[in-house]
C-alpha positions in Angstrom: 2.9 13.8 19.9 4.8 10.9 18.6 6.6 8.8 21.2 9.8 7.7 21.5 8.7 4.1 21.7 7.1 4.7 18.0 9.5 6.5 16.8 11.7 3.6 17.2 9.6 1.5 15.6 8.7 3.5 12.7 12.6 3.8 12.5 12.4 0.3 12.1 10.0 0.2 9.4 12.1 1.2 6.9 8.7 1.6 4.5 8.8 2.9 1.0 4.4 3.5 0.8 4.3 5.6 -2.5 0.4 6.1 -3.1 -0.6 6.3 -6.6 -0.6 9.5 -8.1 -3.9 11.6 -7.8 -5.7 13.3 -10.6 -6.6 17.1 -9.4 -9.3 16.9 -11.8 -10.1 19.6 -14.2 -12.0 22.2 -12.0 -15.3 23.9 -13.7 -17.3 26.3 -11.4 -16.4 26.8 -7.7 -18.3 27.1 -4.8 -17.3 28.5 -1.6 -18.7 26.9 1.7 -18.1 29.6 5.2 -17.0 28.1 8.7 -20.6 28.9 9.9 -22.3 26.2 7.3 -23.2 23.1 9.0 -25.1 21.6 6.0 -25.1 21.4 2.5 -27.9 19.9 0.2 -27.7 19.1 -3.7 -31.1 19.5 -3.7 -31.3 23.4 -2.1 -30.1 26.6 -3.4 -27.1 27.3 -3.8 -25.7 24.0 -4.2 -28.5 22.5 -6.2 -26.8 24.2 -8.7 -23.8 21.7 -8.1 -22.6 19.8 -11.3 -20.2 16.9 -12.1 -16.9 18.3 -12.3 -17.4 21.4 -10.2 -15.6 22.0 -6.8 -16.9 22.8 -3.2 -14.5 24.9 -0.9 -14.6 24.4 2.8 -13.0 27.5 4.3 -10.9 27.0 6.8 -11.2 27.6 10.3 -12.9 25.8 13.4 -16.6 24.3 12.8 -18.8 22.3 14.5 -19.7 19.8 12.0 -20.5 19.4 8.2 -23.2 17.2 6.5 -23.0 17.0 3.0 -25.9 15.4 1.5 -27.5 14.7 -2.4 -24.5 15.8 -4.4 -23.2 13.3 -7.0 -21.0 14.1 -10.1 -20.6 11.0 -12.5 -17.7 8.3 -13.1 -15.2 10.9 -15.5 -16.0 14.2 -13.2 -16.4 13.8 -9.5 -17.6 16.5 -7.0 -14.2 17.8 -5.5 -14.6 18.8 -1.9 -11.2 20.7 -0.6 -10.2 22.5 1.9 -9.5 26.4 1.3 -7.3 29.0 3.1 -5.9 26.6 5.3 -7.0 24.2 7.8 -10.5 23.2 8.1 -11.0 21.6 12.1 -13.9 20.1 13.7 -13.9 19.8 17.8 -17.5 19.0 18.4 -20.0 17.4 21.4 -22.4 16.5 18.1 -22.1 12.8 16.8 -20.1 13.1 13.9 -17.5 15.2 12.5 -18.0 15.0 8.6 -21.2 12.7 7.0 -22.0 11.9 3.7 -25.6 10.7 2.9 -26.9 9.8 -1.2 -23.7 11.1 -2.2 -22.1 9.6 -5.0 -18.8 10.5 -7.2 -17.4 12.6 -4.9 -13.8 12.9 -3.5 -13.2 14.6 -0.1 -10.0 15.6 -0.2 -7.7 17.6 2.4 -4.7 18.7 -0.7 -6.4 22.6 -0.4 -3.3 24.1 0.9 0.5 22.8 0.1 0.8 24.1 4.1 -0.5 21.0 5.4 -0.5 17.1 4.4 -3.8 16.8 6.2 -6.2 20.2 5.2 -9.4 18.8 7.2 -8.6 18.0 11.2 -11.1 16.1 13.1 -9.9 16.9 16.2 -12.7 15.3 18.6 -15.6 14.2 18.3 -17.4 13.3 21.7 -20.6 11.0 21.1 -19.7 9.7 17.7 -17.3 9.0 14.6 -15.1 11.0 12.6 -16.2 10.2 9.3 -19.8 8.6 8.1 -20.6 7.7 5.0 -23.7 6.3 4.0 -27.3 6.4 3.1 -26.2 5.3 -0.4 -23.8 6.7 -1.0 -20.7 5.5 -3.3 -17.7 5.8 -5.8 -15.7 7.9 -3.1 -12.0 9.1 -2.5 -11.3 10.1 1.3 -8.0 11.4 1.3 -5.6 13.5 2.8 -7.5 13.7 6.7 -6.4 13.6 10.4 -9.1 12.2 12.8 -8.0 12.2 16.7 -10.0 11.3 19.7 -13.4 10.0 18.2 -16.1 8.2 20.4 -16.9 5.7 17.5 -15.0 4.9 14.1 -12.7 6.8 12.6 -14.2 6.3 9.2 -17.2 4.4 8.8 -18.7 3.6 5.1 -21.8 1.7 4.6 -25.2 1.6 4.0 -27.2 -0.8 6.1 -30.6 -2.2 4.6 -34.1 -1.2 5.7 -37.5 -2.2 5.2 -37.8 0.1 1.9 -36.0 -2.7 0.6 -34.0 -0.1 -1.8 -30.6 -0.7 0.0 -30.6 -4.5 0.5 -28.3 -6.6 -1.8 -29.3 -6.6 -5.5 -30.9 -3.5 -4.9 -27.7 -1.2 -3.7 -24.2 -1.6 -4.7 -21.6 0.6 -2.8 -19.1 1.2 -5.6 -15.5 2.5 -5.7 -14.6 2.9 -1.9 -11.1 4.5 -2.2 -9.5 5.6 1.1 -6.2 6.6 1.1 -3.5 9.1 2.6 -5.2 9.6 6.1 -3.9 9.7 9.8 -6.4 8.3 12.4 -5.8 8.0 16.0 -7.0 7.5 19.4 -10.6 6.1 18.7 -13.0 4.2 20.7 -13.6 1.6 17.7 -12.2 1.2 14.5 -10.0 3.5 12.8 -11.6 2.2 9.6 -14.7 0.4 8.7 -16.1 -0.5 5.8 -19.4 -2.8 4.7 -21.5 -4.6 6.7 -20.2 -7.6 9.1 -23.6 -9.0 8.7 -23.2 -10.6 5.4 -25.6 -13.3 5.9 -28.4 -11.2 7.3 -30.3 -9.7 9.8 -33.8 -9.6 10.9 -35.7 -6.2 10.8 -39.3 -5.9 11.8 -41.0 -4.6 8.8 -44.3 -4.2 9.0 -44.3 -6.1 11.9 -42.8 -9.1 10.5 -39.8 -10.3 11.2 -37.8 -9.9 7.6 -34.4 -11.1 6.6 -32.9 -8.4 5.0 -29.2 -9.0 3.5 -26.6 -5.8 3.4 -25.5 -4.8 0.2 -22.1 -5.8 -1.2 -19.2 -3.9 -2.2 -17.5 -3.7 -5.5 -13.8 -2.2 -5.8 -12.2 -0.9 -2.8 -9.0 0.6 -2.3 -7.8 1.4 1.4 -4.2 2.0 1.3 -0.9 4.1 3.0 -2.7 5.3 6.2 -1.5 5.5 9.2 -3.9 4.1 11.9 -2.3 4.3 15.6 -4.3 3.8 18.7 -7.5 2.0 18.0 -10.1 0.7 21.0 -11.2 -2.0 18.2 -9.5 -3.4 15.0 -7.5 -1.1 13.0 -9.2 -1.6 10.0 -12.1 -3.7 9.1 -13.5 -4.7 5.9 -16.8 -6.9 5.2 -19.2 -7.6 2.6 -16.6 -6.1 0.0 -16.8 -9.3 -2.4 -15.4 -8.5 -5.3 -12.0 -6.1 -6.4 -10.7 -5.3 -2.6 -7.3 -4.2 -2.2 -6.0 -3.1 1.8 -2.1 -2.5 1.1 0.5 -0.2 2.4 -0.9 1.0 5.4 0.9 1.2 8.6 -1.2 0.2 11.8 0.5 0.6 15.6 -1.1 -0.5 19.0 -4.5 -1.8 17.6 -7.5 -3.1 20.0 -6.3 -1.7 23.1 -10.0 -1.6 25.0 -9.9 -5.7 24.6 -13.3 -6.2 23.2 -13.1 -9.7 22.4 -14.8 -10.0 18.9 -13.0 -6.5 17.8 -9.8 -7.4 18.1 -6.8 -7.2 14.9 -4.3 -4.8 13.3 -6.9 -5.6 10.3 -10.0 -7.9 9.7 -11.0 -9.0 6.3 -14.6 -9.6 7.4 -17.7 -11.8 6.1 -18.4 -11.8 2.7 -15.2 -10.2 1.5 -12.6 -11.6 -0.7 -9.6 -8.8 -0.6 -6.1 -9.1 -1.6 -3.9 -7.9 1.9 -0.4 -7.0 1.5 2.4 -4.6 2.4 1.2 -3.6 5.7 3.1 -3.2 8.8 0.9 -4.0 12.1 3.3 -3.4 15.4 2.6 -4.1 18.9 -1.5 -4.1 18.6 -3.3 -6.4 20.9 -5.2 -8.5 18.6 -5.0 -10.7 16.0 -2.3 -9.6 13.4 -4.4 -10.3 10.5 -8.1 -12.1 10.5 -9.3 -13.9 8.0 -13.2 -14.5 8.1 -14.0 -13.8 4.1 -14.9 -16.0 0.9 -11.2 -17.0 0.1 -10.0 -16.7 -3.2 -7.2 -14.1 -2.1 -3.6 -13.5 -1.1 -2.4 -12.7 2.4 1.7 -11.4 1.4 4.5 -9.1 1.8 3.1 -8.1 5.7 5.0 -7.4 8.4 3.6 -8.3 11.8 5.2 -7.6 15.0 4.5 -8.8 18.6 1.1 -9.6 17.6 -1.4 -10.0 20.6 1.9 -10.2 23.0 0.0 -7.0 25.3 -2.9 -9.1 25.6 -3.3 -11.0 28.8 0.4 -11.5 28.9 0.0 -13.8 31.9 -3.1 -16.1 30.5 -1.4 -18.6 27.6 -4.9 -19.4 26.9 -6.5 -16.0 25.6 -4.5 -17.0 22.4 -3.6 -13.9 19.4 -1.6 -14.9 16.5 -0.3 -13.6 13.8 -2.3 -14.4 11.0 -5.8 -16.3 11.5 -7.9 -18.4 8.7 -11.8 -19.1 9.8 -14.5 -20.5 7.8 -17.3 -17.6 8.9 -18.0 -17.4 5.0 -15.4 -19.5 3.7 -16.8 -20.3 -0.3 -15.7 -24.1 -0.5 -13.4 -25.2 -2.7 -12.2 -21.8 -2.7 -7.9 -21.2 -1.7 -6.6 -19.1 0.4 -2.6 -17.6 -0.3 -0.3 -16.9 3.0 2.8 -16.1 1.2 5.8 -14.2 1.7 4.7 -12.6 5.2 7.3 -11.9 8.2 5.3 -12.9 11.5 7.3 -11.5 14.5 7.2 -12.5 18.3 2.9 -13.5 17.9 1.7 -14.3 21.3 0.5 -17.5 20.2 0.8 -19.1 16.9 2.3 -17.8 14.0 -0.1 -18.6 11.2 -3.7 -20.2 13.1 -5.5 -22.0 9.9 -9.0 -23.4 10.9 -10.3 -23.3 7.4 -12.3 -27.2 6.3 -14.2 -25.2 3.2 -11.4 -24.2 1.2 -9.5 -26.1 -0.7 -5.6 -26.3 -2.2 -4.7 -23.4 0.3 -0.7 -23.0 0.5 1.4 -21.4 3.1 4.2 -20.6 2.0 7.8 -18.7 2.2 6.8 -16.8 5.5 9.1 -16.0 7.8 8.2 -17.1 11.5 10.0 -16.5 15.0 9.3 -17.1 18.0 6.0 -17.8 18.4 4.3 -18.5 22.1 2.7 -21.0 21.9 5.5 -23.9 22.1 5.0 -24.5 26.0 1.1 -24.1 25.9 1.1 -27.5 23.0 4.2 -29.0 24.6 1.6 -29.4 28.2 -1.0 -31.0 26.3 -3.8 -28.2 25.7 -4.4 -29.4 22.5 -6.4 -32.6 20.8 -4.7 -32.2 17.7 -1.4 -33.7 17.6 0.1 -31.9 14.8 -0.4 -28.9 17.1 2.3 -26.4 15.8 2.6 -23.1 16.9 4.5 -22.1 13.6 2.0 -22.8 11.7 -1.3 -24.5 13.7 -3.1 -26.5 11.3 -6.6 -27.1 13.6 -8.4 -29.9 11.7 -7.0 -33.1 9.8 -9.4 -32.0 7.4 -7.7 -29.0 6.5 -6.7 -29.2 3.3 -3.2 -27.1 3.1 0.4 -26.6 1.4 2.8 -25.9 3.6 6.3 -25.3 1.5 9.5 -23.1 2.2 8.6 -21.6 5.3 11.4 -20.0 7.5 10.4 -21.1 11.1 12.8 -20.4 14.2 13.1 -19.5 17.8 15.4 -16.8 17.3 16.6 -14.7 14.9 20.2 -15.5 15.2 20.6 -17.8 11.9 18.0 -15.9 9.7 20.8 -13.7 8.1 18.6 -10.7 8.3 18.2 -7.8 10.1 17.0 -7.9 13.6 15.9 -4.0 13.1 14.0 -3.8 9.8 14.1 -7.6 8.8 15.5 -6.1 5.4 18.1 -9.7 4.1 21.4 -9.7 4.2 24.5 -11.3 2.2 24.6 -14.8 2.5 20.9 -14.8 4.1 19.7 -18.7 4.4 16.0 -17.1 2.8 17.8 -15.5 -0.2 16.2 -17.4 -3.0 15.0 -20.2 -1.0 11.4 -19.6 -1.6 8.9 -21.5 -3.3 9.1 -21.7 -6.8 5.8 -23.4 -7.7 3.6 -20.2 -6.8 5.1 -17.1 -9.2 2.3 -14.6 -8.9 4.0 -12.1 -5.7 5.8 -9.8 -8.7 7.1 -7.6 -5.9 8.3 -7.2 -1.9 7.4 -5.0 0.8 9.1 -2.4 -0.5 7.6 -2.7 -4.2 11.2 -3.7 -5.7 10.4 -6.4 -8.0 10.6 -9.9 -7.5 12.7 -12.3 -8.2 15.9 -10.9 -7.8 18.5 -13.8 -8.9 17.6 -17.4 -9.0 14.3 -17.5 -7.5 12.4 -15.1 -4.6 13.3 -15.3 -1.4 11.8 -16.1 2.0 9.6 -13.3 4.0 8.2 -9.6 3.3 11.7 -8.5 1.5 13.6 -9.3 -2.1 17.4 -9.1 -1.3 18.7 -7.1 -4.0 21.8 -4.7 -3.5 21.4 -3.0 -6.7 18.2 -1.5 -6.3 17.6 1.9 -5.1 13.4 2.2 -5.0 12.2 3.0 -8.7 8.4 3.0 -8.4 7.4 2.8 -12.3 4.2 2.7 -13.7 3.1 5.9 -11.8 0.1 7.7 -14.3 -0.2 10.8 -15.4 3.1 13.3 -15.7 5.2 12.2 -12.7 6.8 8.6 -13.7 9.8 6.4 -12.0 9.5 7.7 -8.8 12.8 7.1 -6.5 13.9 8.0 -3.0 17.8 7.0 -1.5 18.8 6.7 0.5 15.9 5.8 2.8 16.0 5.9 5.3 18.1 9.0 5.4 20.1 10.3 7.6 22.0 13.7 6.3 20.0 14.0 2.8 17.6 12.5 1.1 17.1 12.9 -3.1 14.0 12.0 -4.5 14.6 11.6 -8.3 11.5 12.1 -10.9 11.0 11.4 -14.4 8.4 14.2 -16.4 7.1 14.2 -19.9 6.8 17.9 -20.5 8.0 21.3 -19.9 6.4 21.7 -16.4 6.8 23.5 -12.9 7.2 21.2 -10.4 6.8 21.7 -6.5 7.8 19.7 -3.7 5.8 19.7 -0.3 7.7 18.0 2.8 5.5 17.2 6.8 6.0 16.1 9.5 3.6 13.3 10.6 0.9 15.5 12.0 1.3 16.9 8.2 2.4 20.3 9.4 4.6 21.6 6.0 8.1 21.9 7.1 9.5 22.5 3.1 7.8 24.1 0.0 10.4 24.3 -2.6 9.6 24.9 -6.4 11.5 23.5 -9.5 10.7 25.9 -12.6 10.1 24.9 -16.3 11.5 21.1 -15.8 12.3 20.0 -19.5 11.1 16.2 -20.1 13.6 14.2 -18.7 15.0 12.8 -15.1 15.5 15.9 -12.3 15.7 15.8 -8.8 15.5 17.6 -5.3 18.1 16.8 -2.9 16.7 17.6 0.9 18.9 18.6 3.9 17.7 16.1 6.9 20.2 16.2 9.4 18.0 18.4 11.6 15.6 16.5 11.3 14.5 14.6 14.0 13.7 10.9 13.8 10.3 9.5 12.5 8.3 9.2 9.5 8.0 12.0 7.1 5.4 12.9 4.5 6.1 14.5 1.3 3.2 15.4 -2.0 5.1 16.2 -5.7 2.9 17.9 -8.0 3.3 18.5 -11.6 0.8 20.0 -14.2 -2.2 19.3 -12.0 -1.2 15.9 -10.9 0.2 14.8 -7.6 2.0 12.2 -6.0 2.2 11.4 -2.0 4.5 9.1 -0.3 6.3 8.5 3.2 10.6 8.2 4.1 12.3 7.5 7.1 14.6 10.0 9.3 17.1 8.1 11.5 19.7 9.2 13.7 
């Protein structure tokens, strides 16, 4: 049950995720797995008879565990794994919930019944995670899942080498990691993890030799809109994903609450990883808003990060958490890292912590900072630096950084935005007063396009009155996507744009994706249509809502308030 304490904040979110829309995939044969099935093998009868394109239907109901192993479709027609009847929920003493092992072009996806958001429930899991995906496997979609009350990760996707030498790197890529559309709470670790923090190697006895075996890489990953609340360990962690990593529009509350030093951030972009991270909101976690440890050559923009580390040993100034953190674990030199267009709210330490030598022609820039805690900590001399700053903390002279059109204040009295969402306002002092050198951020926190007037502005939001939340460019069907106002407060309209005579239905959740409105539209002519929803009643919080249209769909998330 959602407290009142998150409820406010959520409130104060004011987000506008839209996930891209999801191809249902043409459906070939079907193949219907019962609640009493704990295993299933591509490579035995009846599901050796499994091809690309086909679809495999957990029924609903309460289950022990599934393992799901040897099944692979191919790059155009994926297995589809769905749930069927209803509800499919795992309560179990075993050590996982769900595993995949040598599967490949697959999609788990819980979209089996319009009745619920999230159509597989792991509901506990006592010894273990809730997800594990491995062995191999790769080009995966896990979508549309609830995972409460794990023992380990929530979801946990990589394959670690061994002494067959088949998965080290150059041997094993893990391809196409797409997570998306999830809910994950109360677990020991974190609520996602993905690739192997042990870039650089580890030594495995093979053959009784000590060997150095490195982990294989990761090549396009897309983790994006969940909502991760309650973690023991960092919210979401990614590593060894070098190349074509996106972690964007996820919302993350009350990360690393069992302290674990090296564990500890709303998100890590780990070892070996070089991921673009933007449009999250990360609220009241104990850790490290974001951490930086990966190869640089990516952007860090349009966050939102809110009393980062301030839980954490509130009366010990120097167990420091900040808001965002640059290292040079695996820093590639010469590379640049982009901090850009970030609001960084009430960090217990510093604002932006850069420690990077490697890197080269970083910039920081056009982030809005307040009220950092670190000012009396460097004001009584714990520091040897003395451009100590806890705005922005440069660490080394040999840092090699742009600072430019940052936003950097006590308070947020003169900011000329709102102390509730941090949306702008008229006359705002950061209203195109960003920097106009870097032009690459073509959009703000909530995707409106930037700029808007002169130049961009300052922090995670484009003040424009005019604009009411067209998301264009959505594929398939379902185009220019808009929702007003939201949040809502009586009723809500979410406009749509279709190419073709179609049906088209409208599925509204609550957050623990319970369906609370199924309404149909029949025979839509191409053209602009809408449903208008009745929300008064409602009560305050985040809602989730799925359009579908000719086999396509289309999930996204508005705000109720009072």
């Amino acid at each position: 049950m959602i407290t009142w304490l998150e409820r406010c904040i959520i409130t104060l979110i004011l987000s506008f995720f839209l996930s891209g829309s999801q191809n249902m995939y043409a459906q070939n044969r079907s193949f219907l797995v019962d609640s009493l099935t704990t295993q299933i093998n591509g490579e035995i009868a009846p599901y050796d008879q499994v091809k690309p394109g086909d679809t495999l239907l957990i029924e609903h109901g309460q289950r022990d565990f599934l393992l799901i192993r040897n099944l692979s479709g191919d790059a155009d027609n994926p297995v589809i794994i769905l749930n069927y009847g209803g509800v499919v929920k795992i309560n179990t003493d075993h050590y996982y919930g769900f595993s995949f092992r040598n599967c490949r072009y697959f999609r788990f996806s819980g979209t089996g019944d319009a009745d619920h958001f999230y159509g597989f429930m792991v509901e506990r899991v006592e010894t273990g995670g809730g997800i594990g995906i491995g062995d191999k496997s790769s080009d995966f979609e896990i979508d549309h899942v609830s995972i409460e009350h794990c023992n380990g990760a929530g979801i946990n996707a990589k394959t670690d080498p061994d002494c067959s030498f088949t998965t080290t790197r150059g041997n094993f890529t893990q391809f196409h990691s797409v997570i998306h559309d999830n809910y994950i709470a109360g677990v020991s670790n974190e609520g996602v993890y993905l690739g192997s923090t042990k870039y650089f190697g580890q030594l495995i006895s093979c053959g009784g030799k000590d060997t150095l075996l490195l982990p294989s890489l990761l090549d396009g990953v897309r983790i994006y809109s969940n909502i991760i609340r309650y973690t023991g360990w960092d919210g979401i962690q990614v590593s060894s994903a070098s190349s074509d990593c996106q972690v964007f529009d996820n919302l993350i509350l009350y990360d690393s609450q069992d302290e674990f030093y090296n564990q500890m951030s709303g998100i890590l972009i780990g070892g070996g990883s070089k991921c673009d991270c933007f449009n999250n909101y990360i609220g009241e976690g104990k850790g490290n808003g974001i951490e930086n440890h990966g190869l640089g050559g990516y952007r860090v923009f349009n966050n939102i990060i809110v009393d980062a580390g301030r839980n954490f040993q509130t009366l010990d100034s120097s167990q420091m958490r900040h808001g965002i953190f640059i290292s040079d674990v695996t820093a590639q030199q010469d590379s640049s890292f982009i901090i850009i267009n970030n609001d960084i709210i009430n960090p217990k330490s510093d604002g932006i912590r850069f420690a990077s030598i490697h890197s080269r022609n970083n910039l920081v820039a056009s982030n809005l900072i307040i009220n950092p805690g670190n000012f009396d900590y460097y004001e009584n001399g714990n520091t040897s630096f003395e451009g100590a700053d806890s705005y922005i903390m440069i660490t080394d002279p040999a840092v090699d950084v742009n600072i430019k059109n940052n936003y950097l204040a006590r308070t947020a009295e003169n900011g000329g935005f709102s102390i509730n969402d941090y949306t702008l306002m008229p006359g705002s002092p950061l209203i195109d007063a960003a920097y106009k050198d870097y032009k690459d951020i073509l959009f703000d926190y909530y995707h409106h396009p930037r700029p808007y007037g002169s130049g961009s502005d300052i922090g995670a939001f484009e003040f424009n009155p005019e604009y009411l939340g067209i998301k264009d460019g959505l594929p398939g069907i379902l185009s220019k996507l808009k929702l007003f106002p939201n949040p809502a407060i009586t009723v809500l309209t979410i406009q749509y744009q279709v190419d073709r005579n179609t049906d088209v239905f409208l599925d509204v959740y609550d957050l623990k994706g319970t369906g609370i409105i199924h309404e149909r539209q029949a025979s839509r002519n191409a053209g602009i249509h809408e449903f208008r929803i009745d929300v008064e009643n409602f009560e305050a919080g985040i809602f989730l809502f799925t359009l579908r249209a000719a086999g396509i769909s289309s999930s996204g998330r508005f705000i109720k308030i009072r």
